[in-house]
KOLTOR-516572 format. One record per atom (N, C-alpha, C, CB): residue number from 1; atom name; x, y, z. Coordinates in steps of 0.05 Angstrom, whole numbers, plus 5000, padded with zeros to 4 digits. Glycine has a CB too. Layout:
BEGIN
+------+--------+------+------+------+
! doro ! kedren !    u !    v !    w !
+------+--------+------+------+------+
!  NUM !     CA !    X !    Y !    Z !
...
+------+--------+------+------+------+
! end
This chain:
BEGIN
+------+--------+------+------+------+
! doro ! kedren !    u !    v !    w !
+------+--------+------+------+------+
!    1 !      N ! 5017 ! 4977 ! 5000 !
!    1 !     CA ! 5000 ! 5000 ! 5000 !
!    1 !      C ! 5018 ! 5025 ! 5000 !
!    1 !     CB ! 4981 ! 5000 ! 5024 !
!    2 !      N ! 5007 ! 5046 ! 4987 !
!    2 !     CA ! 5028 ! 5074 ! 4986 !
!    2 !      C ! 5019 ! 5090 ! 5014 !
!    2 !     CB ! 5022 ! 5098 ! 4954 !
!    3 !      N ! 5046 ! 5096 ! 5015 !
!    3 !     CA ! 5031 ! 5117 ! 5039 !
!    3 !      C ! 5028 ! 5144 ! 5037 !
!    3 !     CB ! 5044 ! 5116 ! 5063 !
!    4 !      N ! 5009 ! 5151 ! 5045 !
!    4 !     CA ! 4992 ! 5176 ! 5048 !
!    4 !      C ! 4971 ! 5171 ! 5029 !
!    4 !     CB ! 5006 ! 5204 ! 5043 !
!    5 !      N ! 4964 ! 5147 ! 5017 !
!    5 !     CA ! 4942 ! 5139 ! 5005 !
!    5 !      C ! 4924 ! 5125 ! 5024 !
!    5 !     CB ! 4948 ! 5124 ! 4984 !
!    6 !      N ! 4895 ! 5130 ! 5009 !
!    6 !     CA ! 4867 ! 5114 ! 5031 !
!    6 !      C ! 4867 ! 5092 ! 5017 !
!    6 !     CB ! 4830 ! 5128 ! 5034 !
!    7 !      N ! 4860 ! 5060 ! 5034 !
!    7 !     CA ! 4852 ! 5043 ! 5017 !
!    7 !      C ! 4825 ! 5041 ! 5003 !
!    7 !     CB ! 4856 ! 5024 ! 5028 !
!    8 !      N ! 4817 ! 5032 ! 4977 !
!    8 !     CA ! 4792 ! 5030 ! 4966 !
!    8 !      C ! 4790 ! 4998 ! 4970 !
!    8 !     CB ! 4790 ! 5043 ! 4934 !
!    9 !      N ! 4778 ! 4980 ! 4985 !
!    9 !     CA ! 4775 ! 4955 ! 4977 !
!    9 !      C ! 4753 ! 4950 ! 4968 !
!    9 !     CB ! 4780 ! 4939 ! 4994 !
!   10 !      N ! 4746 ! 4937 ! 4938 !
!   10 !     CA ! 4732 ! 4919 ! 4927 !
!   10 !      C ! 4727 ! 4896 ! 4935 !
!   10 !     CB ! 4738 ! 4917 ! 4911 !
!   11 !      N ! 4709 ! 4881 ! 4948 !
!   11 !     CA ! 4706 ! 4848 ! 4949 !
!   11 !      C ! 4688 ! 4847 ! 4939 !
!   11 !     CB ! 4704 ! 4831 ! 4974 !
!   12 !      N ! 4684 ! 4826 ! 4907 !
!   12 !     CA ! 4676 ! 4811 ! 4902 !
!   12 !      C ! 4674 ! 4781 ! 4901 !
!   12 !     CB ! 4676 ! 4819 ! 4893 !
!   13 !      N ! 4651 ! 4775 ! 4898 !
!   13 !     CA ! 4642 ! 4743 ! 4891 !
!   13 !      C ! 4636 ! 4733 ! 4864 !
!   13 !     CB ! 4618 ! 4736 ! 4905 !
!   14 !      N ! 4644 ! 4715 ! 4858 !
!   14 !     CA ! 4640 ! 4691 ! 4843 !
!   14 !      C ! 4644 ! 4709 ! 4811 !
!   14 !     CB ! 4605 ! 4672 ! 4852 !
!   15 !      N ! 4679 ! 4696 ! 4806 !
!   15 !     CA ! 4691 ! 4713 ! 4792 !
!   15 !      C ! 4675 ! 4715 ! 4757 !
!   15 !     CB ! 4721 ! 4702 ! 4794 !
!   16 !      N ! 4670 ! 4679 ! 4766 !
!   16 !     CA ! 4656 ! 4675 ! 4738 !
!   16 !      C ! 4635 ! 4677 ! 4734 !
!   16 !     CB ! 4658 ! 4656 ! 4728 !
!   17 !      N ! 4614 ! 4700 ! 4739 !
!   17 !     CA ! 4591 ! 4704 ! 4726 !
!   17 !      C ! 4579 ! 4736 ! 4725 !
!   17 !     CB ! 4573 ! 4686 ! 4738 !
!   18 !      N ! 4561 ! 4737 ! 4712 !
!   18 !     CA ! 4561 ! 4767 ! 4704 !
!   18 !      C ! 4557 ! 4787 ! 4713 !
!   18 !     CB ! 4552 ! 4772 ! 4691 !
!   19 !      N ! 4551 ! 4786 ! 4750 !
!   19 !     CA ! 4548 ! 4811 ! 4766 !
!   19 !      C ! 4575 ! 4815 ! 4771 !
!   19 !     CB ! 4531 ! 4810 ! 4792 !
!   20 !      N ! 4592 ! 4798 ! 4774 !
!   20 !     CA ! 4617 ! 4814 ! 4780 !
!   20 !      C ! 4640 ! 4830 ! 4759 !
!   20 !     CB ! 4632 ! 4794 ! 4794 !
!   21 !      N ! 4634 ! 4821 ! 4744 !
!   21 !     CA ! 4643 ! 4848 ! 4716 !
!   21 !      C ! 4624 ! 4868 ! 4711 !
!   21 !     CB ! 4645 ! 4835 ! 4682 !
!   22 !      N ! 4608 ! 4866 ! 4726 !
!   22 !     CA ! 4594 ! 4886 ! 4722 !
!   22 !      C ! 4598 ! 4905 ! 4740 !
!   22 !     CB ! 4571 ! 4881 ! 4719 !
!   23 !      N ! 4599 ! 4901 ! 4760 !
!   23 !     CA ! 4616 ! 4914 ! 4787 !
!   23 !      C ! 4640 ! 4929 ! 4787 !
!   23 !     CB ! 4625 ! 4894 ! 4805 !
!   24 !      N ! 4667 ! 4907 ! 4775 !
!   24 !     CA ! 4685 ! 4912 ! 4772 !
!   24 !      C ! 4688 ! 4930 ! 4742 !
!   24 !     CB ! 4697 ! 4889 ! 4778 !
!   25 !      N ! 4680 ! 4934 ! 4724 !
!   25 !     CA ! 4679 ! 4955 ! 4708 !
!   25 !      C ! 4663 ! 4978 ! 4715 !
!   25 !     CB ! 4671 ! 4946 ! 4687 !
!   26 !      N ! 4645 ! 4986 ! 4736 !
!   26 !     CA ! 4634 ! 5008 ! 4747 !
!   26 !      C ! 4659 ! 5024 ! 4763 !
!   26 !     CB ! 4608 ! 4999 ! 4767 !
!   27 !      N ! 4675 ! 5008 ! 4776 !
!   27 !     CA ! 4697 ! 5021 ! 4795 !
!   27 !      C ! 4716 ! 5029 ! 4772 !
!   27 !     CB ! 4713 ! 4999 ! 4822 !
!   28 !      N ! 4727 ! 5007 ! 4747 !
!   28 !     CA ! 4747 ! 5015 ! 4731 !
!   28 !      C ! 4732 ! 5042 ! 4722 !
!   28 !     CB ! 4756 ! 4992 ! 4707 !
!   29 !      N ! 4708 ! 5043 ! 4712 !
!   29 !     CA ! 4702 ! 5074 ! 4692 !
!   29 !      C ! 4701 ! 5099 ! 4711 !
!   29 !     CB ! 4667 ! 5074 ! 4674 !
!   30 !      N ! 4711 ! 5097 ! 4737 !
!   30 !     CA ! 4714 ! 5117 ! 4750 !
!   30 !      C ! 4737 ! 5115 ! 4770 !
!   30 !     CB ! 4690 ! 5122 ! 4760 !
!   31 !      N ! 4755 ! 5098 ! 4755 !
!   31 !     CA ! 4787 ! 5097 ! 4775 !
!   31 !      C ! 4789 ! 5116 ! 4771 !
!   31 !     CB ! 4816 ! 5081 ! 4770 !
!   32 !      N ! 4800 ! 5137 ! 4748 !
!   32 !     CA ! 4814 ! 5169 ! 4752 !
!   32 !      C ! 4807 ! 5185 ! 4780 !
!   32 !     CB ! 4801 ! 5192 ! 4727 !
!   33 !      N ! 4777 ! 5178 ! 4778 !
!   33 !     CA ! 4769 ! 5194 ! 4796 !
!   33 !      C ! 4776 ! 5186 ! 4830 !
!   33 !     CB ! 4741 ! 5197 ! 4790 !
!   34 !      N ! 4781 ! 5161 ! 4828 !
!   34 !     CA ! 4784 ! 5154 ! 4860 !
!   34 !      C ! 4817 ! 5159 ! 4859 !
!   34 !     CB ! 4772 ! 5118 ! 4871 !
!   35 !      N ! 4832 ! 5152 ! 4840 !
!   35 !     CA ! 4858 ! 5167 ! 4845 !
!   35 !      C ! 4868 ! 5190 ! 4852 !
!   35 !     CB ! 4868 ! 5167 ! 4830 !
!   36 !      N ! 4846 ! 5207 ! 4841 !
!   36 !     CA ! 4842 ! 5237 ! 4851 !
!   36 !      C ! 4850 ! 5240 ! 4871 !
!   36 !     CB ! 4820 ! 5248 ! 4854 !
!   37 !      N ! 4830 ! 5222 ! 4888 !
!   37 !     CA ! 4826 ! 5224 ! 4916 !
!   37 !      C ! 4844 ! 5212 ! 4935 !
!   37 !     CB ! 4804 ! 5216 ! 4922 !
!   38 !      N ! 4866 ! 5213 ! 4922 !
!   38 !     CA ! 4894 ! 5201 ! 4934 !
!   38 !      C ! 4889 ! 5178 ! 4946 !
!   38 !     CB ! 4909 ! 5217 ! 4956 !
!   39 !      N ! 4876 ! 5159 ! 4929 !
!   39 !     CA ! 4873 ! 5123 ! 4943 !
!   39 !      C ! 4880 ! 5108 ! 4926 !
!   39 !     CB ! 4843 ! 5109 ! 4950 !
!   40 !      N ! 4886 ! 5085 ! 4934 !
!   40 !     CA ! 4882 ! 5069 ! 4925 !
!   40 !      C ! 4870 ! 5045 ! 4921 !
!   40 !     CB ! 4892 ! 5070 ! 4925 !
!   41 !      N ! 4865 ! 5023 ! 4890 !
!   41 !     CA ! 4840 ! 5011 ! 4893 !
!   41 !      C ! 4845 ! 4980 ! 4896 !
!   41 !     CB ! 4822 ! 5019 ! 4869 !
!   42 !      N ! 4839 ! 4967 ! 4913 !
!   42 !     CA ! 4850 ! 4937 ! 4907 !
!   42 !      C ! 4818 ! 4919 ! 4904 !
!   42 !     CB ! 4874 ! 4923 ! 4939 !
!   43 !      N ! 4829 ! 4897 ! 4887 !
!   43 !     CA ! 4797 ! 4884 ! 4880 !
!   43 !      C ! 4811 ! 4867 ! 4888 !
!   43 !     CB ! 4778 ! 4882 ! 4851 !
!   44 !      N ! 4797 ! 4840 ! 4912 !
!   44 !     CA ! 4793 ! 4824 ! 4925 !
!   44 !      C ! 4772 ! 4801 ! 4920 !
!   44 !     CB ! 4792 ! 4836 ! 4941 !
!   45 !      N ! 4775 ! 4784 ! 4904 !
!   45 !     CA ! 4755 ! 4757 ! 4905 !
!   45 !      C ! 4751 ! 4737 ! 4925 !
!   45 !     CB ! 4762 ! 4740 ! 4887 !
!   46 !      N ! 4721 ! 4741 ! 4935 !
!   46 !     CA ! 4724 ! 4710 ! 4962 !
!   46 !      C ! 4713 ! 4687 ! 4951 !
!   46 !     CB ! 4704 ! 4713 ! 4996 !
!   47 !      N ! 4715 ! 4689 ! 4917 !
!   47 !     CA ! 4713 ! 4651 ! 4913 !
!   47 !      C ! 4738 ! 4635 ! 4935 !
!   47 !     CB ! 4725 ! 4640 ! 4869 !
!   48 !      N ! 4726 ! 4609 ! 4928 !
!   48 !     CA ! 4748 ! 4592 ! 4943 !
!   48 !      C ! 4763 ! 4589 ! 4917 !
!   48 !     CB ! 4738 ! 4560 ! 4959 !
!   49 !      N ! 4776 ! 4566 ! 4923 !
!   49 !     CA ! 4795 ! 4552 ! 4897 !
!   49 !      C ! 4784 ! 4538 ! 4882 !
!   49 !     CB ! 4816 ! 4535 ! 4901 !
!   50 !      N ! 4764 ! 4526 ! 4888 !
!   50 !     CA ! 4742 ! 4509 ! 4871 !
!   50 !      C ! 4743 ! 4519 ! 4844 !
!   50 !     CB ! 4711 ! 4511 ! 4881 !
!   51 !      N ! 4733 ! 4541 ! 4842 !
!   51 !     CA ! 4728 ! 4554 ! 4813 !
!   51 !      C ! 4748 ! 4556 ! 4803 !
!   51 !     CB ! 4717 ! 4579 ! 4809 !
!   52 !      N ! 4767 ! 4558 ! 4806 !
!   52 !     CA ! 4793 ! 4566 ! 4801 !
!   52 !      C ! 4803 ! 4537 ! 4784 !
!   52 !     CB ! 4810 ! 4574 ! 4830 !
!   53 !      N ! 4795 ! 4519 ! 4797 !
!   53 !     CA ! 4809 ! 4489 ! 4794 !
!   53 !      C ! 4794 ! 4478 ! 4777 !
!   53 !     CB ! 4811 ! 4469 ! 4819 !
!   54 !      N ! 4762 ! 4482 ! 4776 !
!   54 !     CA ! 4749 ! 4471 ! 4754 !
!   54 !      C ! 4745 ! 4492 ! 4722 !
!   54 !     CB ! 4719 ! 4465 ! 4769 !
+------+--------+------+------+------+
! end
């Protein structure tokens, strides 16, 4: 993390299906703006490994 930056955390779920790109492209079309705001943005997935493996 940088410092003198705020954290932005993203957690999403269930990488593979279509609310979560949909999410995660609402925060990308307005990163400039949260950079502005001297933060930074981290996106966080709580699938397990399952999905991952199948």
């Amino acid at each position: 993390m940088e410092k003198g930056k705020w954290p932005v955390l993203l957690f999403y779920l269930m990488d593979f299906t279509v609310v979560c790109p949909t999410e995660i492209t609402a925060i990308s079309d307005r990163y400039d703006e949260f950079t502005g705001l001297d933060t930074v943005v981290v996106g966080i997935s709580t699938d397990t490994i399952h999905p991952y493996l199948a």
